[in-house]
Backbone as CSV, one residue per row, in Angstrom:
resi,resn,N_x,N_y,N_z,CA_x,CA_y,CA_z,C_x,C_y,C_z
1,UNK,0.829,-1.201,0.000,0.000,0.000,0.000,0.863,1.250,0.000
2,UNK,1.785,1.049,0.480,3.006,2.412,0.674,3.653,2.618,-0.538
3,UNK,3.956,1.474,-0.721,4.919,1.372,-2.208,4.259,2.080,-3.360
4,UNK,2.561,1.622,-3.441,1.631,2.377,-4.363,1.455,3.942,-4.121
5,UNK,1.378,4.556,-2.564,1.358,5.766,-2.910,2.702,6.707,-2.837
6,UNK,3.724,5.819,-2.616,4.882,6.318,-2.860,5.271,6.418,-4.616
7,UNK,4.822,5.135,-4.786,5.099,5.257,-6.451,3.759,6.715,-7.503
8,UNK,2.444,6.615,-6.696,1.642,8.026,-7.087,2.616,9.098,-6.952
9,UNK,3.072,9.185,-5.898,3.580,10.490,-5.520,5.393,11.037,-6.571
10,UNK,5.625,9.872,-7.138,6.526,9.642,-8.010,6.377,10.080,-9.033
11,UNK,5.233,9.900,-9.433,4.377,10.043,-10.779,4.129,11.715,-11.261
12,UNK,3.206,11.669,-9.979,2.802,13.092,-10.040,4.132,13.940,-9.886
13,UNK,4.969,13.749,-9.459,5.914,14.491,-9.146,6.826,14.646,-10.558
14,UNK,6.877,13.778,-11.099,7.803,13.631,-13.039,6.432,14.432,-13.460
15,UNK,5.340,14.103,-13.736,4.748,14.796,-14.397,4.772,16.596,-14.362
16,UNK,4.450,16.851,-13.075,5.191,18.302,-12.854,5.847,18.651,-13.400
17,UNK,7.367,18.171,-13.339,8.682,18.168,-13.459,8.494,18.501,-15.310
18,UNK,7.596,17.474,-15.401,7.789,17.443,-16.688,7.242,18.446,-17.633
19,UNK,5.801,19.030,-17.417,4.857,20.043,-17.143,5.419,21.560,-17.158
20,UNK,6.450,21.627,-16.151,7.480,22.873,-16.119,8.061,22.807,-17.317
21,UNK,8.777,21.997,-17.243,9.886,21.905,-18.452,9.015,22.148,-19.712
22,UNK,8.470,21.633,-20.235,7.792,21.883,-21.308,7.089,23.280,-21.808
23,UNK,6.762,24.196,-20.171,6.309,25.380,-20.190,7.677,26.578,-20.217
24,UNK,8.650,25.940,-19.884,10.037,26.904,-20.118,10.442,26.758,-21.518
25,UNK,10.318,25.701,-21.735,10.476,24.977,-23.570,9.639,26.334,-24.640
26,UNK,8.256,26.523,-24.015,7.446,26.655,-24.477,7.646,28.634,-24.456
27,UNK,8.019,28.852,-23.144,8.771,30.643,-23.304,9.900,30.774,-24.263
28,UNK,10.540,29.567,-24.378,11.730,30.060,-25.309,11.378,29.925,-26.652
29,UNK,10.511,29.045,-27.110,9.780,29.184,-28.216,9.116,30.335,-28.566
30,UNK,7.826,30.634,-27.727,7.063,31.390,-28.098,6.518,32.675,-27.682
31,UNK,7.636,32.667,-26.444,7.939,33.760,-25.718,7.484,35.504,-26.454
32,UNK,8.320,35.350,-28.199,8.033,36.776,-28.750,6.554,36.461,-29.018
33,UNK,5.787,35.655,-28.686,4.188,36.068,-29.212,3.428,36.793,-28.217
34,UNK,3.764,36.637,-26.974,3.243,36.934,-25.983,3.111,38.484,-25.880
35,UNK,4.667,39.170,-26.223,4.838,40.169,-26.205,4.622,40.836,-27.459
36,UNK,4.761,40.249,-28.507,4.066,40.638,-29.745,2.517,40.703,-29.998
37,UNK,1.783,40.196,-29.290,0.294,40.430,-28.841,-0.404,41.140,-27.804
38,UNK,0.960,41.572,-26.925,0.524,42.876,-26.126,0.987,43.727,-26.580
39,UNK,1.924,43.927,-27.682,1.714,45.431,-28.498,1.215,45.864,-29.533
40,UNK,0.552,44.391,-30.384,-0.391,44.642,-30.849,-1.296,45.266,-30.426
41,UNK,-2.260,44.610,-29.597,-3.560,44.690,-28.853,-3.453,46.323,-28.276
42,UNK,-2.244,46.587,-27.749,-2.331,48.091,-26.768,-1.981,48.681,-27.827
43,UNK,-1.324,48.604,-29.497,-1.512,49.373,-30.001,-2.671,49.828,-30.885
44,UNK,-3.646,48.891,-30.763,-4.589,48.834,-31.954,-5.447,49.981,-30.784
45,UNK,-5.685,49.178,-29.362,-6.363,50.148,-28.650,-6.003,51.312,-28.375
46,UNK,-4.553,52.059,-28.692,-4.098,53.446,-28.885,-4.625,53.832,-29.670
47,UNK,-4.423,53.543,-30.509,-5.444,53.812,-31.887,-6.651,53.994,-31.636
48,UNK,-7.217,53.601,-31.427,-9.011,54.000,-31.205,-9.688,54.735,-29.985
49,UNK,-8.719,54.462,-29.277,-8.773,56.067,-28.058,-8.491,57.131,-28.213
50,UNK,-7.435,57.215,-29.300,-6.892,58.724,-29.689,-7.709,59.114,-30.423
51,UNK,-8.076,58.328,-31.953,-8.331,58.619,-32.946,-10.000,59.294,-32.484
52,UNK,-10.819,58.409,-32.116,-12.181,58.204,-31.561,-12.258,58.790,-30.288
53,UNK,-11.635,60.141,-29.265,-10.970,60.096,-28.725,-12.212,61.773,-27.994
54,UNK,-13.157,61.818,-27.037,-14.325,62.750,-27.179,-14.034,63.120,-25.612
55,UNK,-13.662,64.497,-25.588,-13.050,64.955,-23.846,-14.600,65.363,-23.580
56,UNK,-14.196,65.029,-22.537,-15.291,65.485,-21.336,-15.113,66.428,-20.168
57,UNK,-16.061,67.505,-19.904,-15.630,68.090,-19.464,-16.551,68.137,-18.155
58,UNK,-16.198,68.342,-16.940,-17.340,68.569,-16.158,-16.659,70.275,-15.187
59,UNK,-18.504,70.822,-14.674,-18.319,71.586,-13.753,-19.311,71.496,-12.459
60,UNK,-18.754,71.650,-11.230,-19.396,71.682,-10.320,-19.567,72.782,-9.408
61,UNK,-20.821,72.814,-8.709,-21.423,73.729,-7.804,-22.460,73.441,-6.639
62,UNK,-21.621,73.672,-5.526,-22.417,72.884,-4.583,-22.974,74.139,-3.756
63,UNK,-24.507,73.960,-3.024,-25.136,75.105,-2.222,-25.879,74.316,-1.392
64,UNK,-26.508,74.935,-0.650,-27.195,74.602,0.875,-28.931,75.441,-0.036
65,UNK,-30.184,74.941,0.318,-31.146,74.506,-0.199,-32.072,75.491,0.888
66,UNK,-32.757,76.817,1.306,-33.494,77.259,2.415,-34.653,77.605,1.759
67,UNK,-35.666,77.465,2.774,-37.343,76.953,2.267,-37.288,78.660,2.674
68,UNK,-38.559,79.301,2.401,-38.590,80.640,2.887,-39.865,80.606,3.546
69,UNK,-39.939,81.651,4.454,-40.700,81.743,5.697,-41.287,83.013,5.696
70,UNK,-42.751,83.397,5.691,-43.044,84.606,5.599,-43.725,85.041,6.892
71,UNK,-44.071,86.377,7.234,-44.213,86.590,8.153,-44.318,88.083,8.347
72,UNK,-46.167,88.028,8.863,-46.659,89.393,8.918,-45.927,90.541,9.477
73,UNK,-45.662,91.553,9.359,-45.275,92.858,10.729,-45.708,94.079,10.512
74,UNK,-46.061,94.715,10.785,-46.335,96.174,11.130,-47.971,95.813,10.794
75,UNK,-48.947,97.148,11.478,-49.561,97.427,10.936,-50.382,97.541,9.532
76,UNK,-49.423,97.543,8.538,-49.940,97.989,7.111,-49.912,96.265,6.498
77,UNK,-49.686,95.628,7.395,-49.838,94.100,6.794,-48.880,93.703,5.639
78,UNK,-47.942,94.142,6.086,-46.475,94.068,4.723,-45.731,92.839,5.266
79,UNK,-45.519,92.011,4.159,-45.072,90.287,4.187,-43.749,90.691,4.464
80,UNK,-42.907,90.057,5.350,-41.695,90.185,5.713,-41.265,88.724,4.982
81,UNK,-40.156,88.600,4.723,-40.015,86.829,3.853,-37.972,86.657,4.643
82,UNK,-38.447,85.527,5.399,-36.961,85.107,5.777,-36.968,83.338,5.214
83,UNK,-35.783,83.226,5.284,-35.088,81.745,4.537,-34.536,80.768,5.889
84,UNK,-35.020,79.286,5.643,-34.938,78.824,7.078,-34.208,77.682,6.238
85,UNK,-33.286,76.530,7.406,-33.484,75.055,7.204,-34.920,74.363,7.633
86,UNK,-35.082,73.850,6.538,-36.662,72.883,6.935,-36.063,71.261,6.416
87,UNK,-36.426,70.758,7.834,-36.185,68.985,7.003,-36.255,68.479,6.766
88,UNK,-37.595,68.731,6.498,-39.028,68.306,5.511,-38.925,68.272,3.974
89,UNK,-38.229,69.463,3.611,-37.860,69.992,2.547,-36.611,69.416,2.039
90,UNK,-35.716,69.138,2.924,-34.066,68.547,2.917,-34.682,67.137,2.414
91,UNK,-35.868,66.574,3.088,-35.627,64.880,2.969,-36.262,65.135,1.595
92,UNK,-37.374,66.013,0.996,-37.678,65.554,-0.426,-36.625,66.022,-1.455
93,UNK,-35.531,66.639,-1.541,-34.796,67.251,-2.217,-34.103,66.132,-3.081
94,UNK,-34.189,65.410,-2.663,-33.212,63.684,-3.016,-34.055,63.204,-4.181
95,UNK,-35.286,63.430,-4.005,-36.427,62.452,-4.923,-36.576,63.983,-5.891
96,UNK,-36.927,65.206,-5.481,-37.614,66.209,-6.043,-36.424,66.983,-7.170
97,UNK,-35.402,67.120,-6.490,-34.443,68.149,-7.614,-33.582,67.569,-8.606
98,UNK,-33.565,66.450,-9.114,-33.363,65.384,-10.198,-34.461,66.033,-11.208
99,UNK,-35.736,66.030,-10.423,-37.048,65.754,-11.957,-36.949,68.048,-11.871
100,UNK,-36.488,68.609,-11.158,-36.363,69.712,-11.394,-35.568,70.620,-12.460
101,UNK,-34.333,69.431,-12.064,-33.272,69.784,-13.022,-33.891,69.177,-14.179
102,UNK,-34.243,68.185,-14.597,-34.823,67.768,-16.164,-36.036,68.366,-16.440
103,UNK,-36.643,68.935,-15.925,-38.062,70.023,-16.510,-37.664,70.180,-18.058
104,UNK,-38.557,70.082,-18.477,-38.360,70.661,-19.680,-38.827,71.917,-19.688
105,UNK,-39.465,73.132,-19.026,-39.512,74.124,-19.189,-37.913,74.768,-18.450
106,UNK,-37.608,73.900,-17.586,-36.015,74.593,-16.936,-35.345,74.454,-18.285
107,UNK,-35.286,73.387,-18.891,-34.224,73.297,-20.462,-34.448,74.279,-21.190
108,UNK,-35.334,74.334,-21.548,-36.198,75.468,-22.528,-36.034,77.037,-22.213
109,UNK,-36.111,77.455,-21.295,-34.993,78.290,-20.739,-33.661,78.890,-20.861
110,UNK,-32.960,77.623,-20.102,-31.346,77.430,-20.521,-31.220,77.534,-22.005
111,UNK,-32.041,76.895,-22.791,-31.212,77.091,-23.999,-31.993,78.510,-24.655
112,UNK,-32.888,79.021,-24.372,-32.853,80.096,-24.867,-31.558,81.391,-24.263
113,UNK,-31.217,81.123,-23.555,-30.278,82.067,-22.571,-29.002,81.761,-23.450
114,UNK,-28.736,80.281,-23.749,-27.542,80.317,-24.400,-27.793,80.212,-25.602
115,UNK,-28.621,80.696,-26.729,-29.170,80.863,-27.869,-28.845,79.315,-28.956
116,UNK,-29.061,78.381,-27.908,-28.530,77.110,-28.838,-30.130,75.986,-28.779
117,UNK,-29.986,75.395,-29.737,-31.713,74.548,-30.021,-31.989,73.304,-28.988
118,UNK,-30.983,72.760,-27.909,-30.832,71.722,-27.298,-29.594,72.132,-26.098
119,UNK,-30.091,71.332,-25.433,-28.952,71.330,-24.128,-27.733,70.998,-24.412
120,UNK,-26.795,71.537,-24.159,-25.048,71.333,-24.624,-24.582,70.809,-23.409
121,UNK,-24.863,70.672,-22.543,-24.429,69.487,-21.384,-25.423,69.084,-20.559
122,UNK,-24.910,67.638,-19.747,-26.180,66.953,-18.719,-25.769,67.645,-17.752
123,UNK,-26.885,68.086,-16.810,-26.799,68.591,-15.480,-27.433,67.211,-14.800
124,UNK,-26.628,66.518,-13.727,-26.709,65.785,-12.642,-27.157,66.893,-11.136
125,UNK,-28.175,66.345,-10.385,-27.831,66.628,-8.317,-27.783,65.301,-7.972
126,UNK,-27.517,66.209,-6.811,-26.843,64.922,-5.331,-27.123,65.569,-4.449
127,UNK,-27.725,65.144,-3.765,-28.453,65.363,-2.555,-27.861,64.672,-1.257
128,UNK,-27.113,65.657,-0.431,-26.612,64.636,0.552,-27.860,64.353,1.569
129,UNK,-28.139,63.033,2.070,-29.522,62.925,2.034,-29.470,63.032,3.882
130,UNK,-30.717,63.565,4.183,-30.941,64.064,5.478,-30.501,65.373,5.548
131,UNK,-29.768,66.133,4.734,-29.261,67.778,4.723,-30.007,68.473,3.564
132,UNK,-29.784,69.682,3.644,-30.170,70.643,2.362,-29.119,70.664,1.531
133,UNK,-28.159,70.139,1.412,-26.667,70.372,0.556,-27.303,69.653,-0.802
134,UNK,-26.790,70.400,-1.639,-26.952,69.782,-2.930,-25.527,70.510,-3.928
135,UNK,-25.517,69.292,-5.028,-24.318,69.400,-5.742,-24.653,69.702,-7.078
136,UNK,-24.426,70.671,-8.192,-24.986,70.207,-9.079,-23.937,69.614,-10.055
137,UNK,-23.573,69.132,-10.698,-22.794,68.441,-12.034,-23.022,68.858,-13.244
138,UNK,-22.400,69.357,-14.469,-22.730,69.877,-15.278,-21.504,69.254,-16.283
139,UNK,-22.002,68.463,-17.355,-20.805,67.745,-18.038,-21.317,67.773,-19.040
140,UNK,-20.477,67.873,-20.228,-20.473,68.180,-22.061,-18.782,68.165,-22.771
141,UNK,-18.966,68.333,-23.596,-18.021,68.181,-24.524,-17.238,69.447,-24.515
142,UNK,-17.711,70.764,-24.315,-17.154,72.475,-23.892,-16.342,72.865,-23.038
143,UNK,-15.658,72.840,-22.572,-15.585,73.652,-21.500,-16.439,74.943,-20.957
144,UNK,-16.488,75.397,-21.943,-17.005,77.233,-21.819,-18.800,76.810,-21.636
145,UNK,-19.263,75.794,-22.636,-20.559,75.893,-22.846,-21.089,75.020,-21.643
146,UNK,-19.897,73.771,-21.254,-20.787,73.164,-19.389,-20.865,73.993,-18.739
147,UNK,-19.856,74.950,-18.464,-19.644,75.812,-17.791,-21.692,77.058,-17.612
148,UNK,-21.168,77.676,-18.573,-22.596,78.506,-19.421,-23.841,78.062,-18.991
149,UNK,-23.548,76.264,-19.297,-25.280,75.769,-18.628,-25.538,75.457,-17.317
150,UNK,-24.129,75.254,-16.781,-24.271,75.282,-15.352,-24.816,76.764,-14.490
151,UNK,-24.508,77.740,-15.384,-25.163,78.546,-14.603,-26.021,79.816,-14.868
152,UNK,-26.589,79.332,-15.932,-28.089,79.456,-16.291,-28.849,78.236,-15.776
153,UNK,-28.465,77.327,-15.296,-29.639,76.288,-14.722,-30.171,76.411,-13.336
154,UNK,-28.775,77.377,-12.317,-29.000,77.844,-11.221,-29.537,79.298,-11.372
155,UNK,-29.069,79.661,-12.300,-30.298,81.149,-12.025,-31.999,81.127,-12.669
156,UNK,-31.829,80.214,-13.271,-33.711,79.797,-13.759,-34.271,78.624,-12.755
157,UNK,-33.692,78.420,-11.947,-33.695,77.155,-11.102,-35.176,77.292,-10.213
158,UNK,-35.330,78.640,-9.655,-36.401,78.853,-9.060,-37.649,79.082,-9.846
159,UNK,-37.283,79.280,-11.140,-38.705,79.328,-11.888,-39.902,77.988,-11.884
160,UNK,-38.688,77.104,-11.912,-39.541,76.049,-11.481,-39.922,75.622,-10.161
161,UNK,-38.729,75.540,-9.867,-38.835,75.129,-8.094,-40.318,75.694,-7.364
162,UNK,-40.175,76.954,-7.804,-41.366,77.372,-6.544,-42.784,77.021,-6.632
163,UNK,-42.775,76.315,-7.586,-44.143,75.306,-8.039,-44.135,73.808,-7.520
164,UNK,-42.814,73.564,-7.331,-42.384,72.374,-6.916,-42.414,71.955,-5.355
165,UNK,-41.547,73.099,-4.543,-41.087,72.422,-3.429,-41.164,73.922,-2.760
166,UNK,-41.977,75.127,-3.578,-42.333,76.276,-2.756,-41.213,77.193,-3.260
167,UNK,-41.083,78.632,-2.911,-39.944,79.533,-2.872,-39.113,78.901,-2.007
168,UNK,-37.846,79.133,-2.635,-36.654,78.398,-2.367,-35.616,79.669,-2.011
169,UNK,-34.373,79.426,-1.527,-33.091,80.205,-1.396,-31.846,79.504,-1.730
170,UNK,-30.842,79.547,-2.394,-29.538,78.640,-2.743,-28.707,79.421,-2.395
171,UNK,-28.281,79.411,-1.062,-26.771,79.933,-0.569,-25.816,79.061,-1.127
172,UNK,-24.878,79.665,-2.278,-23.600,79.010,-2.523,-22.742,78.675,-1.404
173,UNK,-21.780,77.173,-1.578,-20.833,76.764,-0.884,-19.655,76.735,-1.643
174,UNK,-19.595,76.356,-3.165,-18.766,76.376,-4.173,-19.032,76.994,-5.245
175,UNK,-18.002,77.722,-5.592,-18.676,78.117,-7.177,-18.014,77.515,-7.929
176,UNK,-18.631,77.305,-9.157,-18.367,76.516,-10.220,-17.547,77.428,-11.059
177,UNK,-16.571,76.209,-11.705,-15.489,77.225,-12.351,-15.227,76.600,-13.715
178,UNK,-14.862,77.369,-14.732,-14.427,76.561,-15.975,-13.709,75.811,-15.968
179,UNK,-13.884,74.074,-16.531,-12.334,73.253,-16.396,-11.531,73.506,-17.134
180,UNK,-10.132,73.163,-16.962,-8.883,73.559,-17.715,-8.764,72.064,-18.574
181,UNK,-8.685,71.203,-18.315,-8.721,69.324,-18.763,-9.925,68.693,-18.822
182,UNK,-10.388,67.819,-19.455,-11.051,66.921,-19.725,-10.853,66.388,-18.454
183,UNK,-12.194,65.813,-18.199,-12.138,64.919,-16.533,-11.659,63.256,-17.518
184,UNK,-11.982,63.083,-18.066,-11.657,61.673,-19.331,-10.390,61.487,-19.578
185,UNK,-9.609,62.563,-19.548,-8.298,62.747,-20.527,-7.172,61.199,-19.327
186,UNK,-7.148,60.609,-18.373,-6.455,59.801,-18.323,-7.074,58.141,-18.731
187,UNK,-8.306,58.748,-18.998,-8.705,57.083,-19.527,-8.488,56.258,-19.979
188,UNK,-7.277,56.647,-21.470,-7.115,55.860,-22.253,-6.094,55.573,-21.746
189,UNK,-4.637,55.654,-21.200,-3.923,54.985,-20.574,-4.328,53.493,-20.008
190,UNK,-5.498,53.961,-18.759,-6.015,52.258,-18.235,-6.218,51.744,-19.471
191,UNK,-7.197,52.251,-20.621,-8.030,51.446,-21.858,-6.478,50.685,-22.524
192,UNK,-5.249,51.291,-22.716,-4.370,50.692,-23.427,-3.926,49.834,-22.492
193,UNK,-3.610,50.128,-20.978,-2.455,48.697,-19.997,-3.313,47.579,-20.089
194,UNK,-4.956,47.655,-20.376,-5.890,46.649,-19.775,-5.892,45.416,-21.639
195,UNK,-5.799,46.519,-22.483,-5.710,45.597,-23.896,-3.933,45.144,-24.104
196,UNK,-2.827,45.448,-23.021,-1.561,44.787,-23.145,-1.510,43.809,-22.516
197,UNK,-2.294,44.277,-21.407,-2.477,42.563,-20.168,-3.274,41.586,-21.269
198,UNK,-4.014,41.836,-21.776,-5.325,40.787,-22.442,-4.666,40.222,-23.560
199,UNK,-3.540,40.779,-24.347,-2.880,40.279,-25.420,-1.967,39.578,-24.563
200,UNK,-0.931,39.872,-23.134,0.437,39.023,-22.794,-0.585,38.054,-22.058
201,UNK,-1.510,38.026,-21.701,-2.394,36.793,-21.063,-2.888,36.205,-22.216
202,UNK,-2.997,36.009,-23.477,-3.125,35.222,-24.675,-1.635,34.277,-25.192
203,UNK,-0.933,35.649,-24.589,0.502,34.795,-25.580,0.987,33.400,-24.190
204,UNK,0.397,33.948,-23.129,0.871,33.269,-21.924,-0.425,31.566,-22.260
205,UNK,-1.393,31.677,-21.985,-1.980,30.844,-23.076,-1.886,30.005,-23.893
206,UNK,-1.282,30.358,-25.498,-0.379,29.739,-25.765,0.128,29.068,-25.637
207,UNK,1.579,29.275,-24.905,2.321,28.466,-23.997,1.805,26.774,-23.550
208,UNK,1.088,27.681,-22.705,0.577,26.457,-21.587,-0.215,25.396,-22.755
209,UNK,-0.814,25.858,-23.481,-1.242,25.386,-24.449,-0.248,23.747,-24.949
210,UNK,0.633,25.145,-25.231,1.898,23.663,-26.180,2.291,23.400,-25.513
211,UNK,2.131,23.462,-24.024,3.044,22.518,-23.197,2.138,21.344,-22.660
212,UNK,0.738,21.452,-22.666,-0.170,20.299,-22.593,-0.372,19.627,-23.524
213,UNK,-0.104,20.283,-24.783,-0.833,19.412,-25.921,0.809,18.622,-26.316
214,UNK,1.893,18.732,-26.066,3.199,18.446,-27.136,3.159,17.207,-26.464
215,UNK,3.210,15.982,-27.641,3.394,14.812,-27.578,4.690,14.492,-27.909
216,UNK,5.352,13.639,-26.549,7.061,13.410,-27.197,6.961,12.352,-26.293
217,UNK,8.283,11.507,-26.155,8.138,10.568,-25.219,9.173,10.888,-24.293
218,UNK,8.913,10.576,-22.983,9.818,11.768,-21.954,10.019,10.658,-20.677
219,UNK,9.177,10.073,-20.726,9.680,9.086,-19.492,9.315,7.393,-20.138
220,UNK,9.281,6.456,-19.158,9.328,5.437,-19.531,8.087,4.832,-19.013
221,UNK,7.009,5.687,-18.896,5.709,5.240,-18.745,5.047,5.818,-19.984
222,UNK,5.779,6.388,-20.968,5.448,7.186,-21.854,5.992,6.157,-23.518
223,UNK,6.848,5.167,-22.789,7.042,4.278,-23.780,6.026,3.592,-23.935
224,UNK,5.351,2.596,-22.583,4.741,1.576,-22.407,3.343,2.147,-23.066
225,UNK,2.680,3.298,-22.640,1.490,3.887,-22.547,1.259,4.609,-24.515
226,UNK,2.467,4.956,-24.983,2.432,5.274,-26.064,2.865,4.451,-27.359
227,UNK,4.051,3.776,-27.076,4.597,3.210,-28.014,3.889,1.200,-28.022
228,UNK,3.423,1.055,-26.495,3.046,-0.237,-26.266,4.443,-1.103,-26.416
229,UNK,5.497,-0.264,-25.757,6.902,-1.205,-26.077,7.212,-1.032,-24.036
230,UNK,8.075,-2.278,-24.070,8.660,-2.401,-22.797,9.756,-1.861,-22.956
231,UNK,10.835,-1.955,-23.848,12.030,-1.915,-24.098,12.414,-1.214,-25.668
232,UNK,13.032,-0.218,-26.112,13.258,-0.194,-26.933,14.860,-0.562,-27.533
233,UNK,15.650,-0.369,-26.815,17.330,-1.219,-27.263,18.080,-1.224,-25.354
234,UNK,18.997,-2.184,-25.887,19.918,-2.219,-24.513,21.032,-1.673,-25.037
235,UNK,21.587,-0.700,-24.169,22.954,-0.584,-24.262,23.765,-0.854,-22.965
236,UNK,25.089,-1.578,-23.441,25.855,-2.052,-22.305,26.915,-1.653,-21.607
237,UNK,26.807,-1.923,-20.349,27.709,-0.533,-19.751,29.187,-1.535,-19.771
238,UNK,30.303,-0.883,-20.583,31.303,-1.320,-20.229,32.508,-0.249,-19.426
239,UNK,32.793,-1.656,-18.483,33.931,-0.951,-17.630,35.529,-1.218,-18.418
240,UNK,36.149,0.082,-18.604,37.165,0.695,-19.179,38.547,0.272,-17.898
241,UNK,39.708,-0.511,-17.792,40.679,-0.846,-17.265,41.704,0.325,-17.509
242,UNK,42.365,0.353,-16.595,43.053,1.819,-16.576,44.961,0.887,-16.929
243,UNK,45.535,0.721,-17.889,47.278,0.106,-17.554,47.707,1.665,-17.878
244,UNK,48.254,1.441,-17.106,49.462,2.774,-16.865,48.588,3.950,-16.736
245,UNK,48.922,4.783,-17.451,47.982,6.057,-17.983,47.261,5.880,-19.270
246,UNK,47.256,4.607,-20.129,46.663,5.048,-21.267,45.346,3.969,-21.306
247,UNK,44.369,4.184,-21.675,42.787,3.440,-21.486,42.642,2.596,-22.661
């Protein structure tokens, strides 16, 4: 019983042995494909990132959200109007200023302000939720023109709103500024390392490939199992007598 899993463990162990070897066989062979298919692949994908190649630009502007509060005084019955946190107002802001920002009378607007037939960038919010903070996002292909719609969307913003969620107040926290770069512009780097890995993990492939599939005969279970031979020749060891110094 020992002898058998000593002799398994024999087995498996040449096969390994053998397994390696064939996969080092198999780098020195085919080694330039590996690397010749990761500069293919990362160059074809240079190519189509540059060429096909559409910057993006974003701008942001973040403000705090106050409901307004009116409130009789004097005599002559003249509306006094102050701006509060309400958190009533904070918790719908999450669900409500998404479908505010896409109004189509807010668009319709904006683009009359910037004298163009369609919106030249998406405006995104974010609502940090349980607060009045909101973010807005403003991304297009422009710089100048995300910029432009970002803020014509905050100054027509209440035209809608106050139908929506009442007279509103937007104390700025950030102002939004023109970008200098494409927020995109390092993309294609990852897009090219990720198509060099995917070509040297093909050529690696390969390899392993011809090192499972190559039929040779390598041990002597490889005679019996392939050739159906026990023996293929004897050679005989002769011992060489030494007179003097000469053999």
């Amino acid at each position: 019983m020992n002898n058998t899993i000593e002799n398994e463990k024999e087995e498996m162990t040449i096969e390994i042995g053998v397994l390696i070897s064939d996969v080092l066989r198999g780098i020195k062979k085919f080694g330039w494909v590996a690397l010749a298919l990761a500069v293919l692949l990362s160059g074809i994908q240079f190519y189509r990132t540059r060429v096909h190649f559409v910057p993006s630009y974003k701008t942001t502007a973040t403000f705090t959200v106050h409901t307004e509060n009116q409130v009789l005084t004097g005599d002559n019955g003249i509306a006094a109007y102050s701006y509060y946190y309400d958190r009533e107002t904070a918790d719908q802001l999450e669900t409500v200023f998404p479908h505010i920002i896409n109004n189509k009378i807010l668009q319709s607007k904006v683009c009359n302000d910037l004298g163009v037939d369609s919106m030249p960038a998406t405006v995104n919010a974010t609502c940090v939720q349980g607060t009045n903070m909101v973010t807005l996002t403003s991304t297009g292909t422009d710089a100048q023109l995300t910029y432009d719609t970002l803020i014509s969307v905050i100054d027509n913003y209440s035209f809608v709103a106050d139908y929506i969620i009442g007279r509103t107040k937007l104390v700025m926290i950030s102002e939004p500024e023109v970008a200098e770069k494409p927020s995109n512009s390092g993309a294609w780097v990852s897009s090219v390392a990720k198509a060099a890995l995917v070509g040297f993990a093909l050529g690696v492939l390969w390899i392993v490939m011809y090192a499972l599939l190559r039929k040779t005969i390598r041990t002597k279970e490889d005679i019996r199992t392939v050739l159906n031979q026990h023996c293929l020749g004897v050679l005989p060891q002769v011992v060489f007598k030494k007179y003097r110094r000469e053999i």
